[in-house]
Each structure stands twice: as C-alpha cells, then as structure tokens.
C-alpha positions as CSV (number, residue, x, y, z in Angstrom):
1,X,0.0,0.0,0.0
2,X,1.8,3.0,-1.2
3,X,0.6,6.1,1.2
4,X,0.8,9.6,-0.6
5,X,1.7,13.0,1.2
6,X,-0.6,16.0,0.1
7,X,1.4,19.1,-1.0
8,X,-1.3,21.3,-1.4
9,X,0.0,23.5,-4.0
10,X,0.1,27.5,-3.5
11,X,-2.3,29.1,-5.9
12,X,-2.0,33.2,-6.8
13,X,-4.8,34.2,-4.4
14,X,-2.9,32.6,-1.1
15,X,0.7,34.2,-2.6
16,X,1.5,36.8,-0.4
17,X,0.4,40.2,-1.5
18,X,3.9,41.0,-2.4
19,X,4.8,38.1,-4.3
20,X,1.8,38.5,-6.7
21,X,3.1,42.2,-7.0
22,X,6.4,40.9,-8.1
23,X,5.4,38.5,-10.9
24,X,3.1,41.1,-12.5
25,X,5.8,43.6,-12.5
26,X,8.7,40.7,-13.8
27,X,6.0,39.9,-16.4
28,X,5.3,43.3,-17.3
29,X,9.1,43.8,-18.0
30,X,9.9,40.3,-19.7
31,X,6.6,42.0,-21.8
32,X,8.0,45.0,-22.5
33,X,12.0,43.1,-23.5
34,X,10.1,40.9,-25.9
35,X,7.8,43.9,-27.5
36,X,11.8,45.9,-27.4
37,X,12.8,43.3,-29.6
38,X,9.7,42.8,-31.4
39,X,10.1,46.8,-32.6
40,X,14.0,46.5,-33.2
41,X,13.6,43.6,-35.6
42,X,10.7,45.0,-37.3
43,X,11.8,48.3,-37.9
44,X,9.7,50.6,-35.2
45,X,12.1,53.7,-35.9
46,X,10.9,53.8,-39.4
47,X,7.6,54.6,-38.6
48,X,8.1,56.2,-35.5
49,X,11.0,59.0,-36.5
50,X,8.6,60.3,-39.4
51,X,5.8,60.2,-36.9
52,X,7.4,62.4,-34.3
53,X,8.6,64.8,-36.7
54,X,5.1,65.1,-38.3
55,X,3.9,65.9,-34.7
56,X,6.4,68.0,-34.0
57,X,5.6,70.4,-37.5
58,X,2.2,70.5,-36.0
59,X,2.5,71.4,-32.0
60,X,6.0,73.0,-31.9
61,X,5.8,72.4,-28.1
62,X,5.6,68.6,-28.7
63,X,8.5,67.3,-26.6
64,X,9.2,64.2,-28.9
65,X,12.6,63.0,-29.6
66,X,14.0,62.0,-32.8
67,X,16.4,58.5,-32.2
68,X,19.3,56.6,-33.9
69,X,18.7,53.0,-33.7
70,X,21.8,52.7,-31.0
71,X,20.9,55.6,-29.1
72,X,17.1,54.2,-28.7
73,X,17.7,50.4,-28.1
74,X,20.4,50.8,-25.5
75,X,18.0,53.4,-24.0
76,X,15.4,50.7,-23.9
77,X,17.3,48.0,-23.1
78,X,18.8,50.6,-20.2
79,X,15.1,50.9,-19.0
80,X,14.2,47.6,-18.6
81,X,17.2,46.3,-16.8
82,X,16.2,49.3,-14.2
83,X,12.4,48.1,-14.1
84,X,13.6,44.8,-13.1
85,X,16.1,45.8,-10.6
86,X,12.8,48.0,-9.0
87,X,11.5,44.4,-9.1
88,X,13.1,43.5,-5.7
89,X,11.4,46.5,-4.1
90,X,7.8,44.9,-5.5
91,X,8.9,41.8,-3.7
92,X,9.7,43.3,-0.3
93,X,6.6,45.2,-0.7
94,X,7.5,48.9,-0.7
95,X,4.5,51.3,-1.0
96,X,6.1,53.8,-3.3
97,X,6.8,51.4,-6.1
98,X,2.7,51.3,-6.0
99,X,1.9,54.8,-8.2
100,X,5.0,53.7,-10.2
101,X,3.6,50.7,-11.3
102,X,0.2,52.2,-12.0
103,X,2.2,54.9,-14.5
104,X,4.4,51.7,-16.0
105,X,1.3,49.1,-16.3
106,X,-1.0,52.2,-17.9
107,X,2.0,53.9,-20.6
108,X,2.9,50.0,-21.7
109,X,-1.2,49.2,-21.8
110,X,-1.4,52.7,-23.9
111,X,1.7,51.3,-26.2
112,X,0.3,48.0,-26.6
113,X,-3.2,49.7,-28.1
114,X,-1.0,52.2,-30.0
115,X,0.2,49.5,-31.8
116,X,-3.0,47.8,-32.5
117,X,-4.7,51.2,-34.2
118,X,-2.0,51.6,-35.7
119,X,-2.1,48.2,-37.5
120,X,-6.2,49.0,-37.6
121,X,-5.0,51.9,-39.4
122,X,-2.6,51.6,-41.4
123,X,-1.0,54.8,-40.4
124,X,0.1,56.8,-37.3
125,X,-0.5,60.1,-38.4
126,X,-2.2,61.1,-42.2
127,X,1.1,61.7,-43.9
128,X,2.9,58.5,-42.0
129,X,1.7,54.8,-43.5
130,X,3.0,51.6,-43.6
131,X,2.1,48.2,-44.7
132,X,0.1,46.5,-42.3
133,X,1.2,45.3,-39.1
134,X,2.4,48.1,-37.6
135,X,6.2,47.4,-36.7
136,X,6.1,46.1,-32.8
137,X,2.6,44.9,-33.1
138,X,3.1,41.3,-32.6
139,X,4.1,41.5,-29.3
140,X,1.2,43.9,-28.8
141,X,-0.9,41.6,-27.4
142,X,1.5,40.4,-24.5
143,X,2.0,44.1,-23.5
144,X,-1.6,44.7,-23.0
145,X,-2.3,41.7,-21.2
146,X,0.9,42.1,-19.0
147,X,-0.4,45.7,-18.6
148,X,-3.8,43.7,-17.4
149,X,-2.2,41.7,-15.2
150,X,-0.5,44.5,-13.1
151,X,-3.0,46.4,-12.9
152,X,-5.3,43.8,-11.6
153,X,-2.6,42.7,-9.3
154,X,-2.5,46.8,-8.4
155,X,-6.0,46.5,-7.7
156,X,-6.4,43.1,-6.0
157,X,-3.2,43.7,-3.2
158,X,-4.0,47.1,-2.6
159,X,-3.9,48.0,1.5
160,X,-2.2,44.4,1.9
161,X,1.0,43.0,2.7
162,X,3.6,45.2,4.4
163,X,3.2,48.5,5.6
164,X,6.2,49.8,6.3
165,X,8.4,51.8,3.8
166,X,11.1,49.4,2.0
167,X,14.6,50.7,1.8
C-alpha cells in the first residue's frame, strides 16, 4: 500500500500580496523586453522617427525626440534592466513602487493599443503609412495583457502586505 503525502499547492490568491506584485511587474518587464525586440527587428524607428517629426511640424511644443537606432535600443534595453532591478522592491513590498507601477502598467497598456490602431489603421499620423502590421505589433498583445495583469494585481493587493516603507 503506497501512502501519498498532500502538498497542497500555492495558488496566486494565497501568494502573499507582495509576491503577486512581483510577478506582474517581472511579467510586465519580460513584456515590454520581448515587445523591445519585437520593434527593433521589425523596424519601429521607421515609422516612428517620421511620426514624431510630423507631430512635432504640428504642435512646436511637442517634446518628442527623434532617435538613432543605437541611441534608442540601448536606451530601452537601459530601462528595462532598471524596471527589473525596481522588481526586488515589489517583492519586499514597498509602498512607493505602487503609483509607479500604475504609470508603468497604464503607458505600456497605452503602447500595446498604439500599436493595434496603428495596425487597424494603417497609419500613425495622415502623412505616415505603412504596410500593415504596424512594426512592434506582434508582441502587442503580451504588452496589453501584461499591462492587465498588473494592474489587476495593483487593484487586488491594494492595503495588503507590508506597511512599512522598503529601503
């Protein structure tokens, strides 16, 4: 008679409130590394350079920068190892990472449907067009719901975990 131990498995909800923070934020990043990628090999700068400039012509006060392909990958790829270096304060729980990852989840939730009107469209602004999909628009849909996901995480560990101010 072979006698087998239960190992009840930890699901999401009984994760501490921390932990579930972290994952969504480490997702959110590995998101946004793939979706980096995505636009590098698809060539995002094309379509984006033109479209800044275009915006720029029509509100002069537009602070939109014009990038070399160097200048804005390693700027990228600068960002995201930051983001997940911010993901050890997720995991100890520290308050003030919350509004940041509200600003982070929303801007890469905005990108992610950027992309997809843009591929609806055809176009980013009337004298900008390209041949559908928009460049970057594959890994659209892993940036929106990576965006989802933190967001609900946001939501669903808000007031829980620790209270005190992670250093």
């Amino acid at each position: 008679m072979i006698i087998e131990k239960h190992h009840p498995q930890a699901t999401s909800a009984s994760s501490p409130p921390q932990t579930r923070l972290f994952r969504a934020w480490v997702f959110l990043c590995l998101a946004l590394a793939l979706h980096v990628t995505d636009e590098a090999t698809s060539g995002f700068l094309s379509v984006y350079n033109p479209t800044a400039l275009a915006l720029r012509r029509s509100w002069a006060r537009l602070p939109l920068p014009v990038f070399s392909f160097d200048v804005w990958l390693g700027g990228l790829i600068l960002a995201i190892v930051a983001l997940l270096c911010l993901s050890l304060f997720a995991l100890r729980g520290a308050r003030w990472l919350r509004p940041l990852a509200y600003a982070f989840a929303i801007m890469m939730f905005a990108n992610g449907l950027g992309h997809t009107l843009g591929t609806i469209c055809g176009r980013t602004v009337a004298s900008v067009r390209f041949p559908r999909p928009m460049p970057g628009f594959l890994s659209s849909p892993v940036l929106l719901l990576a965006s989802a996901y933190l967001l609900f995480e946001l939501r669903h560990t808000r007031g829980k975990g620790k209270t005190a101010p992670a250093s």
